[in-house]
C-alpha positions as CSV (number, residue, x, y, z in Angstrom):
1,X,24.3,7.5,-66.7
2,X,25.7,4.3,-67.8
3,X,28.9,5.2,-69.6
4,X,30.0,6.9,-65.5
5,X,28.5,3.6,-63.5
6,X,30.7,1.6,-66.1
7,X,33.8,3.5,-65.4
8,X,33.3,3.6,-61.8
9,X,33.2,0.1,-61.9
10,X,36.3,-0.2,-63.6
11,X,37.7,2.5,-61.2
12,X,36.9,0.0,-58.3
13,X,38.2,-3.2,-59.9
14,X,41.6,-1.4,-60.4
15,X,41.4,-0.2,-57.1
16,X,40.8,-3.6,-55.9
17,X,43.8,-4.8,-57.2
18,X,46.3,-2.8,-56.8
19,X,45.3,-3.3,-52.8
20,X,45.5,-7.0,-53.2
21,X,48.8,-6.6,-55.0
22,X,50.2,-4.2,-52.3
23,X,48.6,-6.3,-49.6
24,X,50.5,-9.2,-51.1
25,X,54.2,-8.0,-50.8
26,X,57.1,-9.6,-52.3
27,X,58.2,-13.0,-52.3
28,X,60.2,-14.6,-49.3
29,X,64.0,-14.0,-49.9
30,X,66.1,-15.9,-47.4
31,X,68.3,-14.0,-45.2
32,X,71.9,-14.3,-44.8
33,X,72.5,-17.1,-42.1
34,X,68.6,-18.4,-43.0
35,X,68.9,-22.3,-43.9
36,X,67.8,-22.3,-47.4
37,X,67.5,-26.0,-47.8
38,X,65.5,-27.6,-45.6
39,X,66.1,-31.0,-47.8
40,X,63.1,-32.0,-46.5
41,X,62.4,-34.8,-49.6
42,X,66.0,-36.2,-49.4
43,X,66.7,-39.7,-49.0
44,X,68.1,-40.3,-45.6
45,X,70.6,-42.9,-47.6
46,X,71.2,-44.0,-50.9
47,X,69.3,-46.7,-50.3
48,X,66.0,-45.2,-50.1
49,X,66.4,-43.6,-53.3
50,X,62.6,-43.9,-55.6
51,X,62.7,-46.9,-57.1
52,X,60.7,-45.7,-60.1
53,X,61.6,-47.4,-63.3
C-alpha cells in the first residue's frame, strides 16, 4: 500500500508541474514595431550621469 500512495504522489507532483510550466508560457519577445527600449534609467543629460566613485 505504500510503495502505490508514494508513486501517486510522485504522479501528482509531476502533474503539478508540468501545469505550472504550461500555465507559465514563454517569455515576452517584442514584436516588430514594439519599442524595445524603454531607456527608462537613462540620464536625461550627461550631466546627471551617477556620480559613484
Amino acid at each position: 500500500m505504500l510503495p502505490t500512495l508514494i508513486v501517486l504522489l510522485l504522479v501528482v507532483v509531476a502533474v503539478a508541474a508540468i501545469v505550472w510550466v504550461v500555465r507559465k508560457g514563454p517569455p515576452h519577445v517584442a514584436r516588430p514595431g514594439e519599442d524595445q527600449d524603454t531607456a527608462w534609467n537613462d540620464p536625461f543629460t550627461p550631466s546627471d550621469r551617477d556620480r559613484r566613485p
